[in-house]
C-alpha positions, 0 to 999 in steps of 0.5 A: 577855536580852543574849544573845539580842539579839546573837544576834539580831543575828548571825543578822541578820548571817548572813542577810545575808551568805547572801543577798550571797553568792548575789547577789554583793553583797558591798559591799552586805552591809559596807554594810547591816551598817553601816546595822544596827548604826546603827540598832540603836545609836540604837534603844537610845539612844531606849530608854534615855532613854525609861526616863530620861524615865519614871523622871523623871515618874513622880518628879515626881508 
């Protein structure tokens, strides 16, 4: 399943830099790959202590 998420990630990557490089916006491609991974990092992050949360509750019953 890891797998598939960073390939997920790479054909994310890929679609972008196709697009800027028919448009020309290079910079734009480093910058929103930056913004991606951003929000891919804090995506996990909330994941992982929404299941620390869960595990917690769910003990405390």
């Amino acid at each position: 399943m890891e797998f598939f998420k960073n390939g997920l990630h790479i054909l994310y990557a890929v679609i972008l830099a196709v697009v800027s490089f028919f448009t020309g916006e290079i910079i734009t491609f480093i910058m929103l790959g930056f913004i991606l991974m951003a929000l891919l990092t804090i995506n996990e992050t909330l994941k992982k202590i929404l299941k620390k949360l869960s595990a917690k509750g769910e003990g405390d019953e």
